[in-house]
C-alpha positions, 0 to 999 in steps of 0.5 A, a space after each residue: 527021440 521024440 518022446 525024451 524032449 518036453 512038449 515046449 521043445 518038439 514044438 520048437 522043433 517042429 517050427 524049426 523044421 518047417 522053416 528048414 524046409 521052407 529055406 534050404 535049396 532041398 528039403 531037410 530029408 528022413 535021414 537029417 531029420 532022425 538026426 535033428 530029433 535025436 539030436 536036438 539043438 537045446 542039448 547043446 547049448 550052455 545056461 548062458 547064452 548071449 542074445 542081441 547087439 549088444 551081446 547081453 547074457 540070458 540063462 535058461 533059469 531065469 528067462 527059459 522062453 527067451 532062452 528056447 526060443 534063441 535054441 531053435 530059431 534059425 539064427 546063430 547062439 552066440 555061447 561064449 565071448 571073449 574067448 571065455 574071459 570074464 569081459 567086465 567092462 570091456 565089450 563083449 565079442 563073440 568068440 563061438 556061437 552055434 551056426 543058423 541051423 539052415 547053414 548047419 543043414 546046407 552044408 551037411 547036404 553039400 557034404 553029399 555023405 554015404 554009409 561008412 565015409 569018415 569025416 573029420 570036423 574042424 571047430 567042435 564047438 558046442 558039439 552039435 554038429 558033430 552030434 548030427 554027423 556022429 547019428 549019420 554015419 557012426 561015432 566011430 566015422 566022425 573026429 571032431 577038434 576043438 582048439 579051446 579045451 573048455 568047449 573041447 570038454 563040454 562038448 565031449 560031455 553033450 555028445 555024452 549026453 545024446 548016447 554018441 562018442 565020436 572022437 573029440 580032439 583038443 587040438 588045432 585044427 590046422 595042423 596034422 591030425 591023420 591017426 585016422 586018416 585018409 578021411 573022406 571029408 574034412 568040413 569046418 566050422 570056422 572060417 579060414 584065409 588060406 587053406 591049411 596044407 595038412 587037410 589036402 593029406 588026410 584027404 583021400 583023393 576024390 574026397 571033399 573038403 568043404 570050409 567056410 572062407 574069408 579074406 581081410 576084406 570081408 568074410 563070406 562064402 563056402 569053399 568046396 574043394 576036391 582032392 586030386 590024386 596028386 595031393 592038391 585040391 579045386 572047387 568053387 565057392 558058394 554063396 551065403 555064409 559068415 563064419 567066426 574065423 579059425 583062432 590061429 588065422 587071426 590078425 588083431 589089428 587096430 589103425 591107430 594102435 598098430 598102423 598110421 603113426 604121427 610120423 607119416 606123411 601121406 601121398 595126396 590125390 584124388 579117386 571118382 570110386 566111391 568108398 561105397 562101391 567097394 565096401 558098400 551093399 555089393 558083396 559080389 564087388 566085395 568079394 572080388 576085391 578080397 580074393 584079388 588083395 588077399 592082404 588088405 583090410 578096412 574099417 569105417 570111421 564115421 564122422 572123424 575129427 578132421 576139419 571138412 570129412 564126413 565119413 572116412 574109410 581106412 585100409 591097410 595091409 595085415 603087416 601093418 606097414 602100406 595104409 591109406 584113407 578115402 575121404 568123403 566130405 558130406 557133399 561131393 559124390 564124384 570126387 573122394 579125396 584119397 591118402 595112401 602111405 608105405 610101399 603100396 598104394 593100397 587105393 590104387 590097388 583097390 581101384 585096379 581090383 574093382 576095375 577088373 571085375 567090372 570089365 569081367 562083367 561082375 560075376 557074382 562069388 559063386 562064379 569063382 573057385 580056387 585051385 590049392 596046390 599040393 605046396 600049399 599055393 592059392 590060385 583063385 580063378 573064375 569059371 574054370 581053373 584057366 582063368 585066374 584072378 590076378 593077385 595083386 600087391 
């Protein structure tokens, strides 16, 4: 409440919830606003966090402006790196963070809760979350789970902390967890590939799951689904999210460590597509071609070492055994040299992929959804269940 926080932290506060008001597509509301002043932000963060580019570490002992001011600005915090190892002189990647507190808030409206519903939360990590749907609905209405046993723990601890004790479950949370089940609403808080077939069972019919989603080829977007009363789901996509993606979907894959090999030939041939209408600034076109090439990755490799290419980009499936590269060579944007190698022709793909979507008429993600059968089958549509997306590959 108001008078436990320190007047650095309700100033804080009270510049978050303007911005929330000022960015959500519906204003934050008495109820998720009692939350978020029971609840605050800067209770759920550790002494270190990682701030910038380059991830570098900021304690609130010895930087406590920098510190508060990363709690309650609207942005992620990233919390741990390197899946909690001691990265040393290796790069620091992020491996949980505290979500923009405007997607944290849009996706707890989405969820359209009500007195008594039960939810359970995938990805526990630092807790606030579940902090927030715990002051809602009741601790004893929320399960939250969490795959690494140390954010587990602490996180029990900040709810602790607040006077909350929803269930906290070390667990992975892809798999069954229905001691409390049928759930109302199931949401996570990490991305995932396919949907887990265990969720559409601990969901009763009408309830909601509500997961952020990625494919290979780029991470992005919400997926609201439904249950229906024969045990599948359907719903649409929304716009405008980016999740770290759920540790058990991982795919840890490097080009040359894992996928082109010295004994490769490549087919050669030509393509007028630009490497930058499919991984450029065009989400839209970005998303299509994942949903379609649900298998299929990239990375750009800037100035190669290769006599005449500029800028190369790299495909390749996740069994590492189809990859391909499109040149560019600095001066012709018509023509792009092209490289393909395995049993796919992953650019002719690609290429087949952007087509279609052009002749759709580039719909934007939001036109899109998916149906997820009772056996676990993905079938991606767009505008209504009737049409589908082909899959290709």
């Amino acid at each position: 409440m108001t008078k436990d926080l320190g007047a650095a932290e309700q100033i804080a506060l009270r510049g978050l919830l303007g911005t929330l008001n000022d960015t959500l597509p519906h204003p934050v509301g008495s109820l998720w606003e009692r939350a978020l002043w029971a609840v605050p932000r800067h209770a759920f963060l550790p002494e270190r966090i990682y701030v910038g580019d380059t991830l570098e570490p900021c304690l609130r002992t010895t930087a406590p402006e920098t510190w508060l001011s990363a709690a309650y600005a609207d942005g992620p915090v990233v919390t741990q790196v390197n899946d909690g190892a001691d990265p040393g002189d290796e790069e620091r990647w992020p491996s949980s963070s505290a979500s923009d507190p405007s997607i944290v808030l849009r996706m707890l409206q989405m969820l359209e809760l009500s007195s008594g519903h039960k939810v359970l939360e995938i990805g526990t990590g630092t807790g606030w979350n579940a902090g927030l749907l715990a002051h809602r609905l009741g601790s004893d209405n929320v399960s939250t789970i969490e795959l690494d046993p140390a954010l587990s723990a602490q996180a029990a601890l900040n709810l602790k902390g607040v006077g909350l004790e929803p269930e906290v479950i070390r667990g992975d949370g892809a798999a069954d967890h229905a001691a409390r089940a049928p759930y109302d609403r199931i949401v996570a808080t990490c991305s995932v590939r396919h949907v887990p077939q265990p969720w559409l069972r601990q969901v009763r019919p009408g309830g909601m799951i509500l997961t952020p989603w990625e494919s290979p080829w780029l991470c992005y977007g919400l997926l609201r689904l439904v249950v229906d009363d024969d045990g599948g789901a359907s719903g649409r996509f929304h716009p405008y999210s980016a999740f770290m993606l759920m540790r058990t979907q991982r795919t840890d894959l490097r080009i040359f460590r894992d996928v082109v090999r010295d004994e490769h030939v490549p087919d050669e041939a030509e393509t007028t597509l630009s490497p930058w209408a499919v991984m450029g600034d065009d989400w839209a076109a970005q998303f299509a071609i994942g949903l379609q090439l649900r298998d299929v990755w990239h990375t750009w490799h800037e100035n190669p070492d290769v006599k005449g290419v500029a800028s190369r980009l790299w495909l390749a499936t996740t069994d590492a055994t189809s990859w391909a590269a499109v040149d560019w060579d600095g001066r012709n944007n018509e023509r792009f040299t092209v490289w393909e190698y395995g049993p796919r022709r992953l650019w002719s793909e690609v290429e087949a992929a952007h087509l279609w979507w052009r002749m759709a008429n580039e719909p934007a993600p939001g036109c899109f959804g998916l149906t997820v059968a009772p056996d676990g089958t993905h079938r991606p549509w767009l505008d209504h269940p009737d049409r589908r997306v082909p899959m290709l590959g």
